[in-house]
C-alpha positions as CSV (number, residue, x, y, z in Angstrom):
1,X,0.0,0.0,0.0
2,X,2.7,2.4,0.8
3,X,4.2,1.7,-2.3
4,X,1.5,2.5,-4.3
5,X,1.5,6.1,-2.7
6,X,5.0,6.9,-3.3
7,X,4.6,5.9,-6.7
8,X,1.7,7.9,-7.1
9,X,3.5,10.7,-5.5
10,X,6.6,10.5,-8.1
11,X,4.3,10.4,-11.2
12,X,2.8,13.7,-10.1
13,X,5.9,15.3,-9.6
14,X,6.8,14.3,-12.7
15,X,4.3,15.9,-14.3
16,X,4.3,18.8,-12.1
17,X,8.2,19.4,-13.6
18,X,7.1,18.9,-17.0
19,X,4.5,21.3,-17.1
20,X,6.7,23.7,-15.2
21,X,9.5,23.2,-17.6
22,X,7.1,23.5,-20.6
23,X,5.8,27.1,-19.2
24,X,10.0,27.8,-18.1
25,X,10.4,28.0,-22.1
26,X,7.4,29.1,-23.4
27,X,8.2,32.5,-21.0
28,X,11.6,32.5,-22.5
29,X,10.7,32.5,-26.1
30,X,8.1,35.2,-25.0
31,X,10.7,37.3,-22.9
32,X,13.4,36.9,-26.1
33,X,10.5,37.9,-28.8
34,X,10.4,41.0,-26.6
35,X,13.8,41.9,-26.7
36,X,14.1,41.3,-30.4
37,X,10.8,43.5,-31.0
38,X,11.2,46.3,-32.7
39,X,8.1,48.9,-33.2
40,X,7.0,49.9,-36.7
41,X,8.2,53.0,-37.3
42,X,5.9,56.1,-37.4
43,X,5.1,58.2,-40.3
44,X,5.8,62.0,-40.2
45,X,6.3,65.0,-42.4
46,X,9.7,66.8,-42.3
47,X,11.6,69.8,-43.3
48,X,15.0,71.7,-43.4
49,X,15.5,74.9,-41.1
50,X,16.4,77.8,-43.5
51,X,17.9,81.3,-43.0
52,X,15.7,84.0,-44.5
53,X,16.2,87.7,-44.7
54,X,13.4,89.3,-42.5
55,X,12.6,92.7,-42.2
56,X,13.4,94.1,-38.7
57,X,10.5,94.9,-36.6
58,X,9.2,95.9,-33.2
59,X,5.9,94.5,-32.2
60,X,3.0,95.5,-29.9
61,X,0.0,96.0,-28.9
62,X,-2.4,98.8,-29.3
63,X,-5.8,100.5,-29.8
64,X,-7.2,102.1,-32.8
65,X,-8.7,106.0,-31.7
66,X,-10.4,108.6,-33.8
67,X,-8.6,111.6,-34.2
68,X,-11.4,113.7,-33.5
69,X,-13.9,112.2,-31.5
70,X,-16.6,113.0,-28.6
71,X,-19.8,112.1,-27.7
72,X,-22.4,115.2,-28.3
73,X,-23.8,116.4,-24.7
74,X,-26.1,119.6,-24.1
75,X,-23.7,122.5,-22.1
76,X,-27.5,123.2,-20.5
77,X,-30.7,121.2,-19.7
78,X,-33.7,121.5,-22.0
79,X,-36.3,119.3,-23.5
80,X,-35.7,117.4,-27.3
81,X,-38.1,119.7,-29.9
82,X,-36.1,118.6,-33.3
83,X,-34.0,116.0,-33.5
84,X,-32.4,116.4,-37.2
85,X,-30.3,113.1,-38.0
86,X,-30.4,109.7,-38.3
87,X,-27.9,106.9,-36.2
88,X,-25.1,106.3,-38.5
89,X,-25.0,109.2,-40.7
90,X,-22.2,111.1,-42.1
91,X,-22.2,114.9,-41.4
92,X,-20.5,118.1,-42.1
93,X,-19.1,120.4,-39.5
94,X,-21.7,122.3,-38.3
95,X,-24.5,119.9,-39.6
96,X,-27.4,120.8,-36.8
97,X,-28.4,117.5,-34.8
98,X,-30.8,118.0,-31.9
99,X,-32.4,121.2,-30.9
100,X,-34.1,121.8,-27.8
101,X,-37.1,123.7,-26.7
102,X,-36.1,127.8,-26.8
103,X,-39.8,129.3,-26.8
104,X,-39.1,130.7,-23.6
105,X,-35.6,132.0,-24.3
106,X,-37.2,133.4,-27.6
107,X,-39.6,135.7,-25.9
108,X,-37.4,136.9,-23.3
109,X,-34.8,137.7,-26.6
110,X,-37.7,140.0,-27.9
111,X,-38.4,141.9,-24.7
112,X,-34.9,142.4,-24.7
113,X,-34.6,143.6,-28.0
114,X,-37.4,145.9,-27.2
115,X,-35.3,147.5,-24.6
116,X,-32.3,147.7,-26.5
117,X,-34.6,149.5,-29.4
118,X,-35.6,152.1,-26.3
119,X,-32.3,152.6,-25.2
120,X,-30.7,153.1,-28.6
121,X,-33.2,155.7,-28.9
122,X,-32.8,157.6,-25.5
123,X,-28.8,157.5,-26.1
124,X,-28.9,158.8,-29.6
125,X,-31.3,162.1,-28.4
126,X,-28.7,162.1,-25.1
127,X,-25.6,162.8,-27.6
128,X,-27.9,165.2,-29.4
129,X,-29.3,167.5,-26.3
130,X,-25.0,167.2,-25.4
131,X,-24.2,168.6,-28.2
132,X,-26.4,171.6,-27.5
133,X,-24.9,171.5,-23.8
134,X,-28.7,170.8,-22.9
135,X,-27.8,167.4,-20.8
136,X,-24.6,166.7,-18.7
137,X,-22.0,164.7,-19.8
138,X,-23.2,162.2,-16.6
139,X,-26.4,162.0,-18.2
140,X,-25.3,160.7,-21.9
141,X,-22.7,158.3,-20.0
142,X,-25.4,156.9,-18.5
143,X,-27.8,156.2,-21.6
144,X,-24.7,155.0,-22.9
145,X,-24.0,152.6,-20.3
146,X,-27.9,151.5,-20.2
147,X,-27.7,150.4,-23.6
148,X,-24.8,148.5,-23.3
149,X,-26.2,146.4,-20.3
150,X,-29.4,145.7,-22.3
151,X,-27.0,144.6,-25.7
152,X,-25.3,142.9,-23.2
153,X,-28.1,141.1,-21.8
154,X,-29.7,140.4,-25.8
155,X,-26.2,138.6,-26.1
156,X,-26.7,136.3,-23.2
157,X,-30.0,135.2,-24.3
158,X,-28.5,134.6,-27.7
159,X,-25.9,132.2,-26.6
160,X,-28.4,130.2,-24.8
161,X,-30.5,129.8,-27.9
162,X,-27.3,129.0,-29.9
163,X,-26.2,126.1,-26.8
164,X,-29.8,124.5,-27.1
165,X,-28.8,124.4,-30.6
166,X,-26.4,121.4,-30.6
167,X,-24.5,121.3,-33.8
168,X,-22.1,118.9,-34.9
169,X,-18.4,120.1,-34.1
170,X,-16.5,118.7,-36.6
171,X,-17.0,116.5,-39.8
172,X,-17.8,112.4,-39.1
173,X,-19.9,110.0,-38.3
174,X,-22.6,109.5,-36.1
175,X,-23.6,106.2,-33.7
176,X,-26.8,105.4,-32.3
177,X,-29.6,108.3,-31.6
178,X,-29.5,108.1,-27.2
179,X,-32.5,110.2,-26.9
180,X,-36.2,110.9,-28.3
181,X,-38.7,113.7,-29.1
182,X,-40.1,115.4,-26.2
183,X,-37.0,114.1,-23.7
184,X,-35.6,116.2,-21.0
185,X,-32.3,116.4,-21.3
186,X,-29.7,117.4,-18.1
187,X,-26.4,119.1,-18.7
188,X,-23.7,116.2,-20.0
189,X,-26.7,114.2,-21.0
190,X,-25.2,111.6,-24.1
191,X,-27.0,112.4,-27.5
192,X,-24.8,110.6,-30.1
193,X,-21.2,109.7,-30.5
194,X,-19.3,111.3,-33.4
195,X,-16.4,110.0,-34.8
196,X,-13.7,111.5,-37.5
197,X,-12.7,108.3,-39.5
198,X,-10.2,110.1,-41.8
199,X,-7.7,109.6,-40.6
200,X,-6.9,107.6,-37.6
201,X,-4.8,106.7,-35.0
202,X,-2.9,103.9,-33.9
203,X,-1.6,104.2,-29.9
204,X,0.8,101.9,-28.3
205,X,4.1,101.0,-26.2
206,X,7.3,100.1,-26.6
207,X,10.0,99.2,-23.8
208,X,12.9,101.7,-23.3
209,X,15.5,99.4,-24.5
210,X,14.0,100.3,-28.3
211,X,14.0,104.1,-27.9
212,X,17.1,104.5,-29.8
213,X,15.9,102.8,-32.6
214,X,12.6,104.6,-32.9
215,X,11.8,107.8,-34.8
216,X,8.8,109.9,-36.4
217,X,8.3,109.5,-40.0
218,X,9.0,105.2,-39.7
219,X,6.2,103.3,-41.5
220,X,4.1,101.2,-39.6
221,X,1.5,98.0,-40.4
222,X,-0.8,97.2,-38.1
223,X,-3.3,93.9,-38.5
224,X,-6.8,93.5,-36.3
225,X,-9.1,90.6,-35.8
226,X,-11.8,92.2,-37.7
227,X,-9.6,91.7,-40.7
228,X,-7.1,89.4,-40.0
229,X,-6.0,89.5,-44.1
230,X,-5.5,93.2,-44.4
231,X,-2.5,95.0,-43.4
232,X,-3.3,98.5,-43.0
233,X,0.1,100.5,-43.8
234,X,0.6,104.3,-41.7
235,X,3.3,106.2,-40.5
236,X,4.6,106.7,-36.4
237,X,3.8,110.8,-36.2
238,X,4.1,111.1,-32.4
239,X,6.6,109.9,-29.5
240,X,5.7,111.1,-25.6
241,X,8.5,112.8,-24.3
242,X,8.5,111.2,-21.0
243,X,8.6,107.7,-20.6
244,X,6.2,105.7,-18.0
245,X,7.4,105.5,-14.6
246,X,5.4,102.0,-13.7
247,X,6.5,100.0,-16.7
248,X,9.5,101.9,-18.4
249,X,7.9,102.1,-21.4
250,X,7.6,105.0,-24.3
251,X,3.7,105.9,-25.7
252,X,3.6,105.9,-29.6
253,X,1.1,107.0,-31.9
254,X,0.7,106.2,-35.8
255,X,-1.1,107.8,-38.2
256,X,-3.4,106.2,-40.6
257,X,-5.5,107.5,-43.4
258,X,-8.2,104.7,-43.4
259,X,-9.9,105.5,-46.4
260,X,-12.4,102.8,-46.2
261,X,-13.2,103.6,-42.8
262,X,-12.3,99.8,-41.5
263,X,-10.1,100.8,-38.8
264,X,-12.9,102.0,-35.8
265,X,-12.2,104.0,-32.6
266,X,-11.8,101.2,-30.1
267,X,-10.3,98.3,-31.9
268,X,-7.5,96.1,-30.6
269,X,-4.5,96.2,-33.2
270,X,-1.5,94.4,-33.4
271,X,0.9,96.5,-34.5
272,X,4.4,96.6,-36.3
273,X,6.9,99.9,-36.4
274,X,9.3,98.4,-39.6
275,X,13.0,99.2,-39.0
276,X,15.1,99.9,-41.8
277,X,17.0,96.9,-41.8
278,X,17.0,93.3,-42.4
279,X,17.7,90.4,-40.3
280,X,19.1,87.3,-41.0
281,X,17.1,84.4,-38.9
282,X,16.8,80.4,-39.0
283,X,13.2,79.7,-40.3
284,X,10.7,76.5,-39.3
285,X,7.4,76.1,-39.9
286,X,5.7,76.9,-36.6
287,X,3.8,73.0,-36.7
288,X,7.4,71.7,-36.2
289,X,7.7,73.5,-32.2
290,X,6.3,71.2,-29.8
291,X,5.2,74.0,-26.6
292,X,5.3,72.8,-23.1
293,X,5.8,74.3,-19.9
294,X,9.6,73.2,-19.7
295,X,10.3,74.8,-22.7
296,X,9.7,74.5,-26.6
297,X,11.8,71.7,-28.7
298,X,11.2,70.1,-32.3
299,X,12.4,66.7,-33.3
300,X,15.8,66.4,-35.1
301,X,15.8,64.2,-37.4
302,X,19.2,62.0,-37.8
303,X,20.0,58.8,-40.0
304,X,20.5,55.3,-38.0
305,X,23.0,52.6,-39.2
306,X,22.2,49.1,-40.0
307,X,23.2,46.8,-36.9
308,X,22.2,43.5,-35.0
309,X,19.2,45.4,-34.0
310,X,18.1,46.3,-38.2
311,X,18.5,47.7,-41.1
312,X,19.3,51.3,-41.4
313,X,16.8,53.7,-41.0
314,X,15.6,57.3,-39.5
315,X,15.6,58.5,-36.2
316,X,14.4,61.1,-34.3
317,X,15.6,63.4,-31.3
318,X,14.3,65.9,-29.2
319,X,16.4,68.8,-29.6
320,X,15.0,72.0,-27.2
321,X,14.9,75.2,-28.8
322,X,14.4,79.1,-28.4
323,X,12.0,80.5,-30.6
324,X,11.7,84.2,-31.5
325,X,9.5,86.3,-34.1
326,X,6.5,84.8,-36.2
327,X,5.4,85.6,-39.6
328,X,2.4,83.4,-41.3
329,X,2.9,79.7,-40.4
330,X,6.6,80.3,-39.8
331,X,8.5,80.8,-36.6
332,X,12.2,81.8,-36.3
333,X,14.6,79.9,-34.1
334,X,16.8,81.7,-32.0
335,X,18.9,78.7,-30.4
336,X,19.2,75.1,-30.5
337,X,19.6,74.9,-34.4
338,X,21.4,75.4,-37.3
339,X,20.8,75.9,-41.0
340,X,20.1,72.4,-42.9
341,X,19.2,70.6,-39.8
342,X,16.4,68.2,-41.1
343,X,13.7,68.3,-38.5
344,X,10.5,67.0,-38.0
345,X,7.3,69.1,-39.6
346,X,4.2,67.2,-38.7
347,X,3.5,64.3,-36.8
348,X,5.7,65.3,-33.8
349,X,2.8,64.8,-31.0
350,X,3.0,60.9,-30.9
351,X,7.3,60.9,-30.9
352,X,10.0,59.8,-28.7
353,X,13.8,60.1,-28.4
354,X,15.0,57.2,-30.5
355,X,12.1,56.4,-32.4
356,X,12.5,55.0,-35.9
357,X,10.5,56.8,-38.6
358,X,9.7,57.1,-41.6
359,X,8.9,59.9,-43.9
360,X,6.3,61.0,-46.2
361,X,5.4,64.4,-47.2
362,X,2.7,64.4,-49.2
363,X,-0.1,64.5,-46.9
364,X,1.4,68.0,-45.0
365,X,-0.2,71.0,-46.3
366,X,2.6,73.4,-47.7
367,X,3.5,76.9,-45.2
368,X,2.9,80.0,-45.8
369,X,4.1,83.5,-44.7
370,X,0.8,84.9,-45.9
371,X,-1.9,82.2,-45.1
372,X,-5.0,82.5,-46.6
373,X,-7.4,79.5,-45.7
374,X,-10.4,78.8,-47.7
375,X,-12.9,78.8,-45.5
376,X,-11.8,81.2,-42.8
């Protein structure tokens, strides 16, 4: 019996070590088909890093305001009797736009003129009984004087019909009608906004450190989101003289002649002073700069020999790099590369140091320093 069980005993471990051993080099073959893998390599677009000749330029940002520009308030409170224009409109200098109610200043102008009538009257027969030595010379002086004060008092009411008579100041064009027929208006009380278009101007900053390289006369281009493919082309007319205390910085203004009126008071610009001359820079289309916190980096690309591990391929590796002005889809490089470096164009968000790739670019749509997509 006790035989039986120890023989029992060594056929199970026998087949206990042969399974083990089976699964010993099945794991093997596994763990040595691992080390052998090699991943397919991935497809991406590449390109060379150029030098181009760039014009120099300081950028910024800044705000597009009229050259002439208010919003039309009464100087005195009245109530709306005509109101002669319609939102939107262009007028002339002068061009009448709301007139309040004047009956009462109108009657008290006629009394007044009444008086001054009188008085004209009693001075003229004053100088005449004076110059018969009839009257004293106290006695004209004062018919003189009483006929001033009531002229002087016919002016007065004058002015206050001409103030309820609000006329536009200048040539431009008008905004949105703020008030209606019959409305009481207080002093300062917003009518309509008026707005000289032609020309306009462009206001911005610029840090100290470019003060010597700025001067009136320089063109300027300025772009805006309104039209992002026009380039509106003016000239810097104005520097402050005294330079901001808070941020170091220098106020600008450019002049712009805007003859279709598409720059408006208001609108955020990005603008451009052009310096007179050119810069050489290292050129790569911006799709080839990864951004990430740490800092931005394209992918080098670099050709691998054949060896034990395969044939001869491409490479790629991560190569950090400082990055400077843009222009279209094109960013320059500052550091980190060199001209005729082959580097890595599209594709670059599924990379690694060391991965094998392979390249095709015909799928990549070509850059542009001017971009113009279809349906934008």
């Amino acid at each position: 019996m006790k035989l039986k069980i120890v023989f029992a005993v060594v056929i199970v471990l026998l087949v206990l070590g042969a399974l083990a051993g089976v699964k010993t080099l099945q794991i093997r073959k596994l763990i040595d088909a691992g080390k052998s893998f090699a991943p397919p390599p991935e497809t991406i677009s590449a390109t060379v890093a150029r030098e181009e000749n760039w014009q120099g330029t300081l950028t910024a940002i800044g705000s597009i305001t009229a050259v002439q520009g208010v919003t039309v308030t009464p100087d005195i409170p009245g109530t709306v009797r005509e109101i002669a224009f319609e939102s939107g409109a262009v007028v002339a200098k002068d061009a009448l736009l709301v007139r309040l109610d004047t009956s009462s200043e109108e009657a008290q102008l006629r009394a007044t003129e009444a008086q001054v009538e009188w008085f004209r009257i009693s001075a003229e027969r004053a100088r005449k009984l004076r110059a018969d030595n009839t009257v004293s010379q106290a006695e004209l002086d004062s018919a003189e004087a009483a006929l001033k004060q009531q002229l002087g008092n016919a002016d007065t009411i004058r002015a206050t019909i001409a103030k309820k008579t609000i006329r536009a100041p200048f040539a431009g064009r008008l905004g949105l009608r703020l008030v209606n027929l019959g409305q009481y208006l207080d002093t300062g009380k917003p009518i309509v906004s008026l707005q000289s278009l032609q020309p306009v101007y462009a206001e911005f900053s610029l840090p100290q450190q470019d003060l010597a390289r700025l001067s009136t006369g320089m063109p300027v281009r300025v772009t805006t989101d309104a039209y992002p493919d026009k380039k509106f082309e003016g000239v810097l007319t104005a520097m402050n003289p005294d330079l901001d205390q808070g941020t170091r910085s220098v106020r600008l203004q450019a002049t712009f002649t805007n003859p279709e009126q598409l720059l408006r008071p208001g609108m955020f610009a990005r603008v451009e002073v052009l310096l007179p001359e050119e810069q050489k820079v290292l050129v790569v289309p911006a799709t080839a700069v990864l951004s990430a916190p740490y800092g931005d980096s394209v992918y080098v690309i670099e050709s691998k020999p054949a060896d034990t591990n395969g044939p001869a391929g491409l490479l790629v590796r991560q190569q950090f790099v400082r990055t400077g002005r843009a222009r279209g889809d094109f960013l320059s490089v500052v550091s980190g590369l060199k001209p005729g470096d082959r580097i890595v164009s599209a594709g670059l968000f599924k990379l690694r140091n060391n991965m094998p790739v392979v390249e095709n670019n015909n799928l990549e749509p070509k850059p542009s320093a001017t971009p113009r997509p279809a349906d934008s």
